[in-house]
Every structure is written in C-alpha cells, then in structure tokens.
C-alpha positions as CSV (number, residue, x, y, z in Angstrom):
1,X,-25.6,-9.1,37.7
2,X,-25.3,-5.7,36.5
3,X,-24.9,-4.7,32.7
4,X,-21.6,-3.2,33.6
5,X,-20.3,-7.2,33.8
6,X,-21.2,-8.0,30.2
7,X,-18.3,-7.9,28.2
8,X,-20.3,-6.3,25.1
9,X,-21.2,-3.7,27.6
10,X,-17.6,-2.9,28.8
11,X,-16.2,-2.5,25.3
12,X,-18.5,-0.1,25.1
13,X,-18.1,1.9,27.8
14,X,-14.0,1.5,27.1
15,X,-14.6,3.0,23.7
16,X,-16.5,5.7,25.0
17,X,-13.7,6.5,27.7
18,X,-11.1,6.3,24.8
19,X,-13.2,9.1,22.7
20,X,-13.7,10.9,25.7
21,X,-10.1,11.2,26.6
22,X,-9.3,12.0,22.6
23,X,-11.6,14.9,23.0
24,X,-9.8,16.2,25.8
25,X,-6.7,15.9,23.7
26,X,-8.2,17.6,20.5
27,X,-9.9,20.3,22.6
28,X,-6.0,20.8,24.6
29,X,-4.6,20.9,20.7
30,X,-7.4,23.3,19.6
31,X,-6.4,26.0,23.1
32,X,-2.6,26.0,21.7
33,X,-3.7,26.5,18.7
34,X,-2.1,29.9,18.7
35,X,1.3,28.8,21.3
36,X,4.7,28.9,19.3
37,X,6.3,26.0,18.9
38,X,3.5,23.5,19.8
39,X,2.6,20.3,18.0
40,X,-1.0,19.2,17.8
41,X,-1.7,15.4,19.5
42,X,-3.6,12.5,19.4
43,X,-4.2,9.2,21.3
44,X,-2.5,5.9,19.1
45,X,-5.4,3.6,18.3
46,X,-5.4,0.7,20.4
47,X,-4.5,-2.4,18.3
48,X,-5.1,-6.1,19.9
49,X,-2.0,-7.3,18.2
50,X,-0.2,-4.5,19.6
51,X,-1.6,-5.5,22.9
52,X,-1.4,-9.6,22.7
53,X,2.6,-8.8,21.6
54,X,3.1,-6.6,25.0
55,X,1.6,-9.3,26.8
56,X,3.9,-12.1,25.8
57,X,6.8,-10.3,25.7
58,X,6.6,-9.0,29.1
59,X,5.4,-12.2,30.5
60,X,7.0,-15.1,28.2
61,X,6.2,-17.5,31.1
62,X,2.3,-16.6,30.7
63,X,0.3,-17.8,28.1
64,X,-3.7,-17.1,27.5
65,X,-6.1,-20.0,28.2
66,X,-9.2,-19.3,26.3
67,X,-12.1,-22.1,25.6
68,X,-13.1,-20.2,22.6
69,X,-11.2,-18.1,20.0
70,X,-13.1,-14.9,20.6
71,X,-12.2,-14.6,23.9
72,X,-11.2,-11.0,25.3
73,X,-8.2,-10.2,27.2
74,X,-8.7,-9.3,31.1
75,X,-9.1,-5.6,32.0
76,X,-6.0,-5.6,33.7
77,X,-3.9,-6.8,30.8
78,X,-5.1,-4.3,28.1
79,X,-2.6,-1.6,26.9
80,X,-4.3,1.8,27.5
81,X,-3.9,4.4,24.7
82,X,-1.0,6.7,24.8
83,X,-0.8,10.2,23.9
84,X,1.3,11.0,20.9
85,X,2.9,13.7,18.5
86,X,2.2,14.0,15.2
87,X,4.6,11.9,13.1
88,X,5.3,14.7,10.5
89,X,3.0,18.1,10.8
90,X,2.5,19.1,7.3
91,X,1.9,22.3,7.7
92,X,4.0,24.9,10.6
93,X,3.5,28.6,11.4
94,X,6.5,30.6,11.5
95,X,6.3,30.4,15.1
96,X,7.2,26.6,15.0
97,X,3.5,26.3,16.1
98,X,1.7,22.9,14.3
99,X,-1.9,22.9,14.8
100,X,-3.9,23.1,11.6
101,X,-7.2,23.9,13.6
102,X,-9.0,22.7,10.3
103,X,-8.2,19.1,10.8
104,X,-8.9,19.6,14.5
105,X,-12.3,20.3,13.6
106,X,-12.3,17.3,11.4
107,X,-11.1,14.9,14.1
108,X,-13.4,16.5,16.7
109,X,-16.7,16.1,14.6
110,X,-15.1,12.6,13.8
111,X,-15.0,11.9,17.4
112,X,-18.8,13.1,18.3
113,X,-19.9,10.9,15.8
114,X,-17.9,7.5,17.1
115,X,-18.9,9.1,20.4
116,X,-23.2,9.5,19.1
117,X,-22.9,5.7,17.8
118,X,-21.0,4.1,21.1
119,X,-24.1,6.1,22.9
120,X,-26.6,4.6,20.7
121,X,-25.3,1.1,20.3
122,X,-25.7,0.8,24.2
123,X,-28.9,2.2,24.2
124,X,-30.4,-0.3,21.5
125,X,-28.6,-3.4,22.9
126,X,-30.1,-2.1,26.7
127,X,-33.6,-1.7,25.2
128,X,-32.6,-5.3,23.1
129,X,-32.8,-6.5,26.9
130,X,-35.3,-5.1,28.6
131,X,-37.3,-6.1,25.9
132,X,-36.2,-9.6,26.2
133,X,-37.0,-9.2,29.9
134,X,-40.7,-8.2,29.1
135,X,-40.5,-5.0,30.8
136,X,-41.6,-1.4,28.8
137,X,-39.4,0.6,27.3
C-alpha cells in the first residue's frame, strides 16, 4: 500500500491540483492583463453539496451506501472545478479590458500560501508515519 491510497493523502494532493490549476488561471488573467475587452477568471470553489446534488440528480436511481457519515465520495463521482468569469468586474479600462492586476496579486499570493500549507500538511502527516513506523526522519 502506497500513501497515494489514503484518502487523507488524496485530498491533499486534489487540493494541490486545484491550486495548481488556479495558478495557471491567475497567471493566464495576469498575461491579458493589458488585451481589450478581456475579463479576468477564476476556478468556482468546489462545494460537496454542490457535488452530492449533481450526483443525485443525474442518477436518481443511485443512492450512496456509506457505513459511516464521514465517508468521501469516489474519485470518479467528484465534480471537477470549472473555470469561470467574474460575476460583475468592478473596475473596466476603457478598452472593455477587466483585470485589476492588484487583486490578481492578491489571489496569487493567496494561492502560494494554500499551496505552502497543502505542501506542509503532507509533509508533517508523512513524517507523522514514518515516525510511527520507527524509521528516521
């Protein structure tokens, strides 16, 4: 068994992809920063209402068995995060351009810092277990 099959470990690492992807996003929203009539994006957070809603409306016939209420849903049933536009920029260049590179900074040193505690989380629970295992750090 590999740590890639704990659950705790693959939130993790899907978190990580999520921030990883947003920072594409952010850095593609910081380029245009100077294109007419583009509108900065961002990913929607992922919401497990959101997701256990999609689930049972798609499939009405389907219903989760779970032995204990904190149960996760199976990789293949999660909603990935979408790409959106800004509801309502508050702030547009003359070109019809919307990116306010000041709150892309803000979002991107946001990001590095989810980013810094995903990466130290997993290295703390791995040490958590090699410890537990008896073997040096």
């Amino acid at each position: 068994m590999t740590i890639e099959n704990i659950g705790l470990f693959q939130a993790m690492s899907a978190k990580m992809n999520y921030l990883a992807e947003r920072q594409k996003v952010i850095s593609q929203n910081v380029a245009n920063a100077d294109t007419p009539g583009y509108t900065s994006q961002d990913l929607n957070k992922v919401d497990f209402g959101r997701m256990v809603d999609k689930i049972t409306q798609d499939h009405k016939s389907i219903s989760l068995a779970t032995s204990e209420a904190g149960h996760m849903l199976p990789p293949n049933q999660a909603i990935p995060a979408k790409e959106g536009k800004n509801k309502t920029p508050y702030e547009v260049a003359p070109d019809g351009n919307a990116v306010v590179l000041e709150e892309q900074m803000i979002r991107a040193s946001q990001n590095q810092m989810d980013y810094s505690l995903m990466i130290n989380l997993y290295r703390n629970n791995v040490d958590m277990m090699r410890t537990a295992l008896g073997r040096q750090q």
